[in-house]
VEXSEVO-280392 format. One record per residue (C-alpha): x, y, z. Coordinates in steps of 0.1 Angstrom, whole numbers, padded with zeros to 4 digits, always signed. Last residue first. Layout:
REM residues N
XYZ/...
END
This chain:
REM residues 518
+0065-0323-0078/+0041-0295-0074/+0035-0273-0097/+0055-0242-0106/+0069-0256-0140/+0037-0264-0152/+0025-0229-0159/+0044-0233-0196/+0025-0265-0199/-0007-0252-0188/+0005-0226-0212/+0008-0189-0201/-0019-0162-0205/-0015-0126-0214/-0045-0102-0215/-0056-0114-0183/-0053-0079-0167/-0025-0090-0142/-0007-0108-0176/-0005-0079-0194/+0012-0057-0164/+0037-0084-0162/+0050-0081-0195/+0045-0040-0190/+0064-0044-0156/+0095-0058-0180/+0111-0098-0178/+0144-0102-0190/+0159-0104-0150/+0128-0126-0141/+0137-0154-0164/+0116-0178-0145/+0083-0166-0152/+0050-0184-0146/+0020-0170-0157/-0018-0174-0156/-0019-0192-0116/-0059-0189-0113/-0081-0171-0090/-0095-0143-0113/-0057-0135-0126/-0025-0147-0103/+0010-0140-0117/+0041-0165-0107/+0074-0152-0100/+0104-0171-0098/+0136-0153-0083/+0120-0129-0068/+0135-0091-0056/+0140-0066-0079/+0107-0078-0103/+0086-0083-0073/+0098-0047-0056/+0087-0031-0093/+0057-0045-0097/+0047-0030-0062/+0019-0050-0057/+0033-0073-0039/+0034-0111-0026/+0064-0125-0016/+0067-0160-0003/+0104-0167+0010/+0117-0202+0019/+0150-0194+0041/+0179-0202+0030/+0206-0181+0050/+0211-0161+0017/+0172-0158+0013/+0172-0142+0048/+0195-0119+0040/+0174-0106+0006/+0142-0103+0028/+0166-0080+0054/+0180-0061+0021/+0141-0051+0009/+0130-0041+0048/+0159-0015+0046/+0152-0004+0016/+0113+0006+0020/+0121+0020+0053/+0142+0040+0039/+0116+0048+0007/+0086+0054+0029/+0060+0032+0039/+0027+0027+0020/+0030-0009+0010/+0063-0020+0020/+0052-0057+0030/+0026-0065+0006/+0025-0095+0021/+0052-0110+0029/+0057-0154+0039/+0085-0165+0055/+0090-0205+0053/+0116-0224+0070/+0109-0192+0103/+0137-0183+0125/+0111-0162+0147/+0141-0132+0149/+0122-0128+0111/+0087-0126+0122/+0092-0100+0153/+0114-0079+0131/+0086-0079+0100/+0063-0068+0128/+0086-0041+0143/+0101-0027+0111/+0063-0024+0098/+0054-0004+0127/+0085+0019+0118/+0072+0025+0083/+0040+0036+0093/+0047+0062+0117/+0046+0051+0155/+0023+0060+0182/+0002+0035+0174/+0032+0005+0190/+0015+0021+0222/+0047+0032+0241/+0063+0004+0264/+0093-0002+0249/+0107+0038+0247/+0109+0067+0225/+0109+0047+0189/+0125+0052+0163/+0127+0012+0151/+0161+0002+0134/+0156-0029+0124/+0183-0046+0152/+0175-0016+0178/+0140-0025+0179/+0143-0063+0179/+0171-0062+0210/+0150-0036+0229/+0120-0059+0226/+0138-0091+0238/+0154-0069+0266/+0122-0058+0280/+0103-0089+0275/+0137-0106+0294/+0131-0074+0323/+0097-0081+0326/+0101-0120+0331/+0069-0137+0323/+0062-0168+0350/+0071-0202+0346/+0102-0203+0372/+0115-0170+0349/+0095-0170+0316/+0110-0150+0281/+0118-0181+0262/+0097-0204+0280/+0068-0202+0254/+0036-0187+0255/+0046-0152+0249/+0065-0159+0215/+0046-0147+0190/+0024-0121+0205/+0064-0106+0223/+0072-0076+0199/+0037-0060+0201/+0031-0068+0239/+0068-0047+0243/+0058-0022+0218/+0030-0016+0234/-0010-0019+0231/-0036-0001+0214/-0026-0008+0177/-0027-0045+0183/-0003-0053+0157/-0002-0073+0121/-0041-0081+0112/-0056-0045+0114/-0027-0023+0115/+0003-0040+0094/-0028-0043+0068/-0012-0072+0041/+0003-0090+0068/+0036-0103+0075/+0034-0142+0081/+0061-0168+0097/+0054-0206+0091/+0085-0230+0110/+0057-0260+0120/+0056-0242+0150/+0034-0210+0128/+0012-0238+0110/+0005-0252+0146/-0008-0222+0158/-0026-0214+0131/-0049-0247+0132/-0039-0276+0111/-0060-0291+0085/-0037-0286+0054/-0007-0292+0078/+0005-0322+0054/+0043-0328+0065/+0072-0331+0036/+0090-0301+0051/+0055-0281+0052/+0023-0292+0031/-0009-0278+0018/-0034-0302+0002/-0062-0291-0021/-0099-0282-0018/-0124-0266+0000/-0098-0239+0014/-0102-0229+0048/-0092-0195+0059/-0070-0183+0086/-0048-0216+0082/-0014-0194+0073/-0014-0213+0042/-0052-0202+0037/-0048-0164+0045/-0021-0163+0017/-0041-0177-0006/-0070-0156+0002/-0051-0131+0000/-0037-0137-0033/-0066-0145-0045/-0077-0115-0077/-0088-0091-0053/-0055-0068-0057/-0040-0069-0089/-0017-0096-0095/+0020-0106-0090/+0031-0136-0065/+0072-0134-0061/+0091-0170-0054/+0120-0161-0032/+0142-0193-0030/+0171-0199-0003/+0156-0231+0003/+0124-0242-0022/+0089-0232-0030/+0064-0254-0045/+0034-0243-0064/-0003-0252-0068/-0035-0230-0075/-0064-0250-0083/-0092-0220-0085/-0083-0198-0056/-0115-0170-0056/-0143-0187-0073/-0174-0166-0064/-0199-0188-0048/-0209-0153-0024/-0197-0171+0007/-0163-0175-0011/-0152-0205-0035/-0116-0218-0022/-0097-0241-0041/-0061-0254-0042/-0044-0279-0059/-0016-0285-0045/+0005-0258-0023/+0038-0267-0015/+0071-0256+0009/+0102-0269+0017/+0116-0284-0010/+0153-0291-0008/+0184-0263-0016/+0182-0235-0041/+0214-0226-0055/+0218-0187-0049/+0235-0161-0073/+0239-0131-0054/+0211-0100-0045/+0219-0067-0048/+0190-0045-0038/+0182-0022-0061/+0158+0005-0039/+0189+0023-0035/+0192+0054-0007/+0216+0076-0003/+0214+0100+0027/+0190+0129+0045/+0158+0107+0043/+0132+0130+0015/+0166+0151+0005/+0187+0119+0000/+0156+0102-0021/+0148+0135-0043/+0188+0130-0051/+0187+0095-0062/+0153+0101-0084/+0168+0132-0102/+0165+0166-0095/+0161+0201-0115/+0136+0185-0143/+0109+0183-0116/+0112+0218-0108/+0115+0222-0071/+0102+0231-0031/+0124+0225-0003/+0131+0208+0029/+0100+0217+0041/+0092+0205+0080/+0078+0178+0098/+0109+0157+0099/+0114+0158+0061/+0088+0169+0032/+0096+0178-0002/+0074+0199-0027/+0079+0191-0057/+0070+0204-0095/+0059+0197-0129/+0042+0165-0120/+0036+0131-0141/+0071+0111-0152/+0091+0122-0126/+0066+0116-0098/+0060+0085-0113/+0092+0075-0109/+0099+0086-0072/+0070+0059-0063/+0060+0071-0024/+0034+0093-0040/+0013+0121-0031/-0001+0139-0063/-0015+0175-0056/-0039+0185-0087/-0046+0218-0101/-0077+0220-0126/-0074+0242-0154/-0088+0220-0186/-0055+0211-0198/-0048+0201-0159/-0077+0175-0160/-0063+0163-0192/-0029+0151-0177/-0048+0139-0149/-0064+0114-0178/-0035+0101-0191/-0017+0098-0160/-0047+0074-0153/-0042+0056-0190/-0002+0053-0173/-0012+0039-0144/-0040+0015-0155/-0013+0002-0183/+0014+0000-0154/-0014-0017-0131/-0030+0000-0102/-0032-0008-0065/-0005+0019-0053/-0014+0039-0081/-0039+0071-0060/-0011+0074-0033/-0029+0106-0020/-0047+0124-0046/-0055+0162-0035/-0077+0180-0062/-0079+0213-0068/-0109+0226-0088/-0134+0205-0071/-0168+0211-0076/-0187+0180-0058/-0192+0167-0092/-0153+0166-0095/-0143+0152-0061/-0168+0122-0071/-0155+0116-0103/-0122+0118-0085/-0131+0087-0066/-0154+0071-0093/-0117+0071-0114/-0102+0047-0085/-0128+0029-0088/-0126+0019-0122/-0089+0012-0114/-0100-0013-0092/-0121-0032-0114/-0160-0027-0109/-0181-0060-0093/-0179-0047-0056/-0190-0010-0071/-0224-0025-0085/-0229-0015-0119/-0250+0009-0136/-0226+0041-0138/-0200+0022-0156/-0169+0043-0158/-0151+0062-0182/-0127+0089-0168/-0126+0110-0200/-0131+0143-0184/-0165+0149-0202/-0174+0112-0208/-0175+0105-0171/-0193+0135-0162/-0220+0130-0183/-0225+0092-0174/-0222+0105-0142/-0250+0128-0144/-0272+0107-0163/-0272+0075-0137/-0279+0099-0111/-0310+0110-0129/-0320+0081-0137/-0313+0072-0098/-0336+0100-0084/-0330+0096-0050/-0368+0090-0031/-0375+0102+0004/-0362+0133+0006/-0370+0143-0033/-0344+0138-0059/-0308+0146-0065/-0282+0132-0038/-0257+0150-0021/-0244+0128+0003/-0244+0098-0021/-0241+0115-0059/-0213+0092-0071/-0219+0066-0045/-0254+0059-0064/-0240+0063-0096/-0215+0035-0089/-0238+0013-0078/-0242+0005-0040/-0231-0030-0023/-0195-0015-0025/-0201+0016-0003/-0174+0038-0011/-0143+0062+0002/-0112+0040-0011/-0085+0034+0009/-0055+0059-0006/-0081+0089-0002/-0092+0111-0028/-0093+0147-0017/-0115+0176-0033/-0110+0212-0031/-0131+0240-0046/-0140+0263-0013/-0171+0243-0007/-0154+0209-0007/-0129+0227+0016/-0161+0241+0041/-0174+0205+0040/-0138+0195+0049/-0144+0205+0082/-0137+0236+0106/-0119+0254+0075/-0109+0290+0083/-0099+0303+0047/-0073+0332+0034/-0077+0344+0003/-0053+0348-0024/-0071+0317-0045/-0075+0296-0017/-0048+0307+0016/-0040+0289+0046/-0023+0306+0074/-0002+0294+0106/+0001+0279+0140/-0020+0252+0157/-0035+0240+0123/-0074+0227+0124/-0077+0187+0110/-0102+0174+0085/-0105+0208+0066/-0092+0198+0036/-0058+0217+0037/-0053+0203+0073/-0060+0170+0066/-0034+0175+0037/-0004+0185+0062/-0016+0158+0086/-0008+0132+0062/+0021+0152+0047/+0037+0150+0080/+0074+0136+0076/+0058+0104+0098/+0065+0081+0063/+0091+0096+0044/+0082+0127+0021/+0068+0133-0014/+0043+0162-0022/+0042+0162-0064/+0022+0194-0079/+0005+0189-0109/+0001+0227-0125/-0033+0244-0131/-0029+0271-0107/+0004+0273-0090/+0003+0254-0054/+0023+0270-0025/+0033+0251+0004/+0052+0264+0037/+0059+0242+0066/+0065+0257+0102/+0067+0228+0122/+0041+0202+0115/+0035+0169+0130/+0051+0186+0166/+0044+0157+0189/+0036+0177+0223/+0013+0155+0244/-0019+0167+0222/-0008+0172+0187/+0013+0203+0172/+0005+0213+0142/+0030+0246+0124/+0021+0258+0090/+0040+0287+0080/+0023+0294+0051/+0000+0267+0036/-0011+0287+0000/-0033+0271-0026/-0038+0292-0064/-0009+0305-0063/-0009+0325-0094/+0010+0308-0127/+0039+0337-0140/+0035+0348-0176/
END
């Protein structure tokens, strides 16, 4: 027996102030009690697609349908009340609160002027044990894992009523054992008739969890399909209209001199938590060495302390033999450090300004773009122009708010602006978290080029998968602390890493030695 459409977007058409068409006459239809895959490049419009399905953003042209009917949503109060529930990528929650309290926050039982938090406490115990998404409902949400989080999200959704639930890159902070024990549970949330959407940039996931696709390109549908019908290769040419390989070839390198290390490094945060507990490692020439661990467990706080935006309490950081543990950011960055941020938004750009002022932060001060001392428009001009059209930017002109871009092509302009820096050491954070899978290749071969000119290369990700493809050493960071090192990266799984993220598997002191400091 056919499945009825349970969510209909038919001929969907947006079209933002200035004229950028987002949407152009996209059609979606969701079968009841299926898990329903939407994957697309960054700036396809599955962002503003979903807004408008939840109520957060009103379509220009077209219908939208819930169970047969059609709905005028003028916020996503009127979605939550129509059965849908969305769990964002970045987390909806206050972390001083406990999960119970976030669980009901908004619609809280109790009087007006006390929340009952027994009560609270009650309800998401019940909830939690009824669609298996266990959670502690007494604990702060600062001091819950990630993936416990993660499950308050769509606990939330859930006790708000949702029967469809849209989850928009809900693994891109999880572990392969988290991962798989959350597939787990959607699995069981479809058994019991709800209908999920699952927006992912990771093509094998996709495979593994949904029955069917819906593919996004330029705005509009390129298709909907069975999961079995396509492989990953072919889902990749329709999302970007050509072949694209996320296995990046990468040749046999013999590293040259030292020219990084870290010895010994502490950090205890504002709250005496221990967040970089004597971490030490030396990088050499032509060497990428590939930091693994769940997010929170130091790695930024190791990166922000080589790049001198934190200070450590302990330990000695040094570049081409010289001790810069002391040295403002500035100097770090002449002494050959270059830095792509974890949030290409926040820390990477200045959102409001353009391309041009974008392209030029690390190099304004210098006589590189100054005629008689002054800047020279038409070398800013040229300079941009040179580091757009080298990575590929689409862009419409220099001087456009660097905003106006999708994801993917801010993150060409910042990892551009770092590499034409000539850095010794080039340090990546996270640097194709939530871009699409072009962008995602493209940025993967330029980190592989620079390790064949022999740069020093510092990658830290997520993506277990990008780590794994692209180090040559990795080491994997748990509470603080350096807990593996692996050298033979090529006989190393995601599940061997996986173990080691969640402090099941510990390395040697010994074993761990081989990353210190000579």
């Amino acid at each position: 027996m056919e499945q009825e459409i349970i969510l209909e977007a038919r001929n969907i058409t947006k079209v933002y102030p200035g004229g950028v068409v987002a949407n152009h006459n996209v059609n979606l239809q969701i079968k009841k009690g299926e898990i329903h895959a939407l994957v697309g490049e960054n700036g396809a419009g599955k962002s503003t697609l979903m807004k408008m399905l939840f109520g957060m953003l009103a379509p220009t042209e077209g219908q939208i349908f819930v169970d047969g009917k059609e709905v005028h949503f003028s916020s996503s109060s009127d979605a939550i009340a129509a059965g849908l529930g969305m769990v964002h990528q970045h987390f909806m929650q206050v972390p001083s609160m406990t999960v119970a309290e976030n669980l009901i926050l908004g619609a809280e039982t109790g009087t007006a002027f006390k929340v009952d938090r027994k009560e609270a406490v009650r309800i998401t115990t019940e909830l939690s044990d009824k669609y298996n998404l266990k959670v502690e409902a007494k604990e702060k949400v600062e001091d819950i894992s990630l993936a416990m989080r993660q499950k308050l999200e769509i606990l939330k959704a859930l006790y708000r009523g949702a029967h469809i639930l849209i989850l928009d890159e809900p693994t891109a902070v999880l572990t392969p054992q988290e991962t798989e024990e959350l597939f787990e549970q959607l699995k069981l949330l479809r058994e019991n008739g709800h209908t999920i959407i699952f927006i992912s940039h990771k093509l094998n996931e996709v495979k593994a969890l949904c029955n069917r696709m819906t593919i996004l390109r330029d705005g509009k549908t390129m298709g909907t399909y069975e999961i079995s019908d396509l492989d990953e290769q072919e889902i990749s040419r329709l999302m970007v209209g050509r072949d694209v390989s996320l296995n990046i070839e990468k040749e046999e390198m013999e590293f040259g001199k030292n020219v990084f290390s870290v010895k010994d490094l502490v950090y205890v945060d504002q709250f005496g938590k221990t967040r970089l507990d004597h971490v030490s490692f030396t990088i050499k020439e032509g060497q990428i060495l590939g930091i693994a661990g769940i997010d929170g467990n130091g790695q930024s706080e190791l990166v922000e302390a080589i790049v001198g935006t934190l200070k450590q309490q302990q330990g000695t950081i040094t570049m081409n033999g010289k001790d810069i543990s002391n040295a403002p950011v500035l100097a770090r960055q002449e002494a050959g450090i270059s830095h792509v941020s974890e949030d290409r938004m926040k820390f990477g750009t200045a959102p409001k300004l353009s391309l041009e002022d974008n392209a030029i932060s690390k190099v304004y001060y210098t006589d590189k773009l100054k005629t008689h001392g002054l800047l020279d428009s038409k070398k800013i001009s040229e300079f941009t122009n040179r580091i757009l059209k080298e990575f590929l930017v689409k862009y419409d002109n220099s001087k456009q708010s660097i905003a106006e871009l999708s994801g993917g092509n801010v993150q060409k302009v910042v990892v551009g602006r770092e590499f034409d820096y000539e850095p010794d050491l080039l340090i990546m954070n996270q640097p194709t978290r939530g871009i699409d899978v072009g962008a995602i290749e493209f940025i993967r071969k330029k980190i592989v080029d620079m390790r064949s000119r022999k740069k020093a290369i510092l990658l830290v990700s997520a993506d277990l998968s990008e780590i794994l493809s692209l180090s040559d050493t990795i080491l994997v960071m748990h509470e603080g602390r350096i807990v593996g090192h692996i050298s033979d990266v090529k006989n190393t799984s995601e599940n061997e890493l996986g173990l080691y993220m969640l402090g099941v598997k510990e390395d040697s002191k010994e074993q761990i030695g081989g990353a210190y400091c000579e």
